[in-house]
C-alpha positions in Angstrom: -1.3 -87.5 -3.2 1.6 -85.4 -5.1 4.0 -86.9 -7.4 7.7 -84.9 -7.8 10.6 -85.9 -10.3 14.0 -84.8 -9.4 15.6 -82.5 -12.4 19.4 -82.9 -12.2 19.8 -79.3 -10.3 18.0 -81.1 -7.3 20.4 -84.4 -8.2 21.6 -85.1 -4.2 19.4 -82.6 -2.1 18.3 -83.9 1.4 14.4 -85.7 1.3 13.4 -83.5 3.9 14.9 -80.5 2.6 13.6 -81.0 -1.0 10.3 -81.3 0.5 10.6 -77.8 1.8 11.6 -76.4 -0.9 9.0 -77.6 -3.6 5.8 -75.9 -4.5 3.4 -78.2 -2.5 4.8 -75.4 0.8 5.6 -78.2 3.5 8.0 -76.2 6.6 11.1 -78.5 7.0 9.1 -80.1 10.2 5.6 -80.8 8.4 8.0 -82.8 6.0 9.8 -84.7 8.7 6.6 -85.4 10.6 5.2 -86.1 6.8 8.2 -88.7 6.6 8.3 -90.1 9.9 4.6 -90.9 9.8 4.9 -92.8 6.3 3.1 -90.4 3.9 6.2 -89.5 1.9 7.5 -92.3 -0.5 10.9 -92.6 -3.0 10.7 -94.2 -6.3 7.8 -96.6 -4.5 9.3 -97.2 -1.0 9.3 -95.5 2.6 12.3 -93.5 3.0 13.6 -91.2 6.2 14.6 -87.5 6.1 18.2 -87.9 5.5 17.9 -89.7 2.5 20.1 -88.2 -0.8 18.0 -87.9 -3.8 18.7 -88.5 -7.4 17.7 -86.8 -10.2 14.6 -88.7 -11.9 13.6 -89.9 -8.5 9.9 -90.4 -8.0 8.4 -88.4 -4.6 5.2 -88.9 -3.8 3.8 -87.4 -1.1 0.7 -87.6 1.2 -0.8 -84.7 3.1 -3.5 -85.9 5.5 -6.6 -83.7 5.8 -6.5 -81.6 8.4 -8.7 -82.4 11.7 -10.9 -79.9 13.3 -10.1 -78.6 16.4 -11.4 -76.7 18.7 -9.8 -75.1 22.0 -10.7 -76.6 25.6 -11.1 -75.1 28.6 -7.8 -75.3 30.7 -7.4 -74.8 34.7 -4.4 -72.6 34.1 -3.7 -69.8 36.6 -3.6 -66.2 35.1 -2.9 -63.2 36.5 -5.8 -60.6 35.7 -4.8 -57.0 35.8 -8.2 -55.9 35.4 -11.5 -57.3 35.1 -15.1 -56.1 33.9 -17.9 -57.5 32.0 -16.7 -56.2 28.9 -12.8 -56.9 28.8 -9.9 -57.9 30.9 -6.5 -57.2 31.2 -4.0 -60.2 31.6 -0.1 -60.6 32.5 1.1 -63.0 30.4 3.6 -65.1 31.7 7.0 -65.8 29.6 7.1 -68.9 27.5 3.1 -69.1 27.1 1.4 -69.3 23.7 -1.5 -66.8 23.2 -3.9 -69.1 21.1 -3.5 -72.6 19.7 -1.6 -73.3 16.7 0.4 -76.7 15.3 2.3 -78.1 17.9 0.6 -76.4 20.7 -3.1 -77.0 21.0 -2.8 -76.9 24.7 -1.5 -74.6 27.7 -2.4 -71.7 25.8 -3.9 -68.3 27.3 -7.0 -69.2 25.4 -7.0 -72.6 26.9 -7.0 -70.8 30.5 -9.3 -68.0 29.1 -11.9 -70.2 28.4 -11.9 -72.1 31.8 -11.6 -68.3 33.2 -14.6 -66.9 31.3 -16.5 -69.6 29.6 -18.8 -68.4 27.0 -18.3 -64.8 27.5 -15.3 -64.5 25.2 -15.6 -62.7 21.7 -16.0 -65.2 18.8 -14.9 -62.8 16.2 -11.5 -64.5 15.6 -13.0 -67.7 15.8 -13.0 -70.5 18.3 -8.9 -70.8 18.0 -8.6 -67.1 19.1 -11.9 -66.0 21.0 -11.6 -62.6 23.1 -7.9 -62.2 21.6 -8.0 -58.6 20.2 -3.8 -58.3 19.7 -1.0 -60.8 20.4 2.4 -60.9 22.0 5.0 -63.7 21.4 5.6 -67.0 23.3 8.3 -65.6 24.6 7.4 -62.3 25.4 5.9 -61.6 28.8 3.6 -58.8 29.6 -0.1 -57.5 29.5 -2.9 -57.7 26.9 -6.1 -56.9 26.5 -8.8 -59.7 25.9 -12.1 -59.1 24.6 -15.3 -60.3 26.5 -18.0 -59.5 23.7 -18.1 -58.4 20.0 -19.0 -54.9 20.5 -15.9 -54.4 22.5 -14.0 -56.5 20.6 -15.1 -54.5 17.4 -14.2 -51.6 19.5 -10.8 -52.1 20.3 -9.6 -53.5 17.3 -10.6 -50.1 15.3 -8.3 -48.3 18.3 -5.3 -50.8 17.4 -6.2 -50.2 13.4 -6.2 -45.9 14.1 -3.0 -46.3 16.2 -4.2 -45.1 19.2 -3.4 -47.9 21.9 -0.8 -46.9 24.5 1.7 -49.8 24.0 5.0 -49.7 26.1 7.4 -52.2 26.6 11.3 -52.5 28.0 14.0 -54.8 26.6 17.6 -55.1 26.5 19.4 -54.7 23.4 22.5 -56.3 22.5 25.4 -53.9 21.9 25.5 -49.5 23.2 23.0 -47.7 21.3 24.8 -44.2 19.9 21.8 -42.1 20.4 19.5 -41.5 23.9 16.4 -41.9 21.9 15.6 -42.1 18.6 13.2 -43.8 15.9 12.9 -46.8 13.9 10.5 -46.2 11.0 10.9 -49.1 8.5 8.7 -51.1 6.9 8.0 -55.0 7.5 7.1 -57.7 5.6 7.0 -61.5 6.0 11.0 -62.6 4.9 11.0 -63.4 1.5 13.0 -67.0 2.1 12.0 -67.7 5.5 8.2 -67.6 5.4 8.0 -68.0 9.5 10.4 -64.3 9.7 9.7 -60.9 9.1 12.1 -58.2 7.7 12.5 -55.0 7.0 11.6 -54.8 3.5 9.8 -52.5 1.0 7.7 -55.2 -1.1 4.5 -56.4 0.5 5.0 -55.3 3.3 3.5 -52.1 5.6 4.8 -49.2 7.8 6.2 -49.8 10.8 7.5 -47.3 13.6 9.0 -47.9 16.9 10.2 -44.9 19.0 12.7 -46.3 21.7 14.8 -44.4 24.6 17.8 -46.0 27.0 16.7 -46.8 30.5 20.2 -47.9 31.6 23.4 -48.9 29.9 25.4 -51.9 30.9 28.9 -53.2 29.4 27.7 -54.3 26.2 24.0 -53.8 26.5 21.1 -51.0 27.0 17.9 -51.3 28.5 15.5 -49.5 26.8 11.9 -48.3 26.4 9.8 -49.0 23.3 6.7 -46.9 22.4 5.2 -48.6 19.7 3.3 -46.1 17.3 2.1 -49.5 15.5 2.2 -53.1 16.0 3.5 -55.5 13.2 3.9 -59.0 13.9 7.9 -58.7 16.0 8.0 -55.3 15.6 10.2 -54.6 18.0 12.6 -57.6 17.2 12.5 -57.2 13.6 13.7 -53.4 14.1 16.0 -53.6 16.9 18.0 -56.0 14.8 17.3 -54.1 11.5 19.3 -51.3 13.7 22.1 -53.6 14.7 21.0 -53.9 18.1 19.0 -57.4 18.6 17.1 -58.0 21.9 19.2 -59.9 23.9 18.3 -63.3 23.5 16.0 -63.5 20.7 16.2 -66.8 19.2 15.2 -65.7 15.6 16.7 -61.9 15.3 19.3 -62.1 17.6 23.3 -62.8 18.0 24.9 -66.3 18.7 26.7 -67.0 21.8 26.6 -63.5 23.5 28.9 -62.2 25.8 26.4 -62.8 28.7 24.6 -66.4 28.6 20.6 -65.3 28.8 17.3 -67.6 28.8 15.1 -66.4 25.9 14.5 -63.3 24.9 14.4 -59.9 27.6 11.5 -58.5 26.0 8.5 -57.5 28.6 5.3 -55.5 27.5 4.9 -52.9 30.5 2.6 -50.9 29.6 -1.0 -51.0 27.6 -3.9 -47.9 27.2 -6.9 -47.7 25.4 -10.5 -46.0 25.4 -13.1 -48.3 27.4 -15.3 -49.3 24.6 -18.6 -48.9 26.8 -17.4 -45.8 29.1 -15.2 -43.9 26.9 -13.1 -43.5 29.3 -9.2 -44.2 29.3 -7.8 -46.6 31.2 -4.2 -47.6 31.3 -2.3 -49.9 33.2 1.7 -51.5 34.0 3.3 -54.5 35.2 6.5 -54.9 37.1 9.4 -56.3 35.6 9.3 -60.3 36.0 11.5 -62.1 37.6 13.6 -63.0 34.9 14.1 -58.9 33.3 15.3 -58.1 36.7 17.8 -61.1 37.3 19.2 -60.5 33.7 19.7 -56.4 34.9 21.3 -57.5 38.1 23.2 -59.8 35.9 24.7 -57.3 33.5 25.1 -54.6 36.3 27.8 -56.9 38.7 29.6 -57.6 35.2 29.6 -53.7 34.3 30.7 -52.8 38.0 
């Protein structure tokens, strides 16, 4: 258990947000669950989140160990792309997790991986994250590649590491781009007040380029193609907006209330390459737009008519 004393610059702050801010590093909904589930106590007595502090109050607070957890098999369908004993090549749905995390330990792709494959997963990343070599976002749809075995695991990782995976994607983009093509090379780094962001930023952080060309323009958005030369954690999001042109519906990076209501984000990875690690050979393969991509383009297109 912690023990905090208000100073008088905190004299008033929220209990959850004060909790957020102090140096024990709770995110605001670790300290509501915290507060909710009686481990966080004010001057001796059980509080709730909206609590206004005083300076000189006492917070104590209680961080329960963590449990251990391991990932279950799940009877989740997948679409497989590809499939040898060494890797495979999966379509990731929309709105899917890749691996289990806090607050979603279940209906992951490793969940269904597991039920999929059984043991034949890599366990280099651990049984959270066995087979996964690279990652796209919940709400990204689109393919990656899943390691069966070390070696190949090993193998494809020093590929993503040297920059050589073919990694395509398509996305619309809020706002006209000026240019046809062009490049975004900017660094990125985690956000230096929001610790679950990344930024474009020049301290701690590493290069970052992403070559992009228009597809199709629409009143008030472009579809585009990314080529990513490498692949920081929302690479693509981070510098789209860096650019002033946000993919169209990103809940993090993007704009409020846009002109055209949209689901989620319009991001889809297409397209993915690499060297087989046992053959040697390349091997690349696409997916069609989903569902939702092409509803959003038929969307923008009557509008643009």
């Amino acid at each position: 258990m912690t023990e905090h004393k208000l100073t008088c610059d905190e004299n008033g702050v929220r209990l959850d947000k004060f909790l957020s801010t102090t140096d024990i590093g709770l995110s605001r909904s670790m300290a509501v669950t915290l507060i909710e589930s009686e481990n966080v106590t004010v001057n001796g007595k059980q509080s709730n989140k909206k609590q206004k502090l005083n300076a000189g109050d006492s917070v104590c607070v209680l961080v329960p160990d963590p449990v251990p957890y391991e990932a279950k098999a799940e009877n989740i369908p997948l679409e497989i792309v590809y499939e040898d004993d060494d890797l495979l090549v999966v379509n990731k749905p929309k709105g899917m997790v890749v691996h289990p995390a806090a607050g979603n330990y279940d209906g992951t792709l490793v969940n269904a991986l597991l039920w999929h494959c059984g043991d034949s997963l890599s366990g280099i990343n651990g049984v959270l994250r066995p087979g996964i070599v690279h990652r796209i976002d919940k709400d990204t749809s689109g393919l990656l590649i899943v390691a069966k075995n070390d070696i190949s695991h090993q193998k494809l990782a020093e590929q993503i590491k040297a920059h050589s995976f073919t990694r395509e994607y398509e996305a619309v983009v809020y706002g006209s781009l000026k240019d046809d093509r062009g490049v975004v090379d900017a660094p990125i780094g985690r956000h230096p007040v929001d610790r679950k962001k990344m930024c474009v930023t020049q301290k701690n952080s590493k290069n970052a380029v992403t070559h992009y060309e228009v597809i199709s323009r629409f009143k008030g958005y472009t579809h585009i193609k990314c080529i990513l030369e490498t692949g920081r954690t929302h690479q693509i999001r981070v510098h789209m907006a860096y650019i002033g042109h946000p993919v169209s519906g990103d809940p993090v990076y993007g704009v409020k209330n846009e002109k055209v209501s949209f689901s989620g984000q319009c991001l889809h990875a297409r397209k993915i390459g690499f060297i087989h690690p046992k053959t040697n050979e390349y091997m690349e393969f696409s997916s069609d737009l989903p569902p939702y991509f092409k509803e959003f383009i038929k969307k923008l297109s009557n509008i643009s008519k």
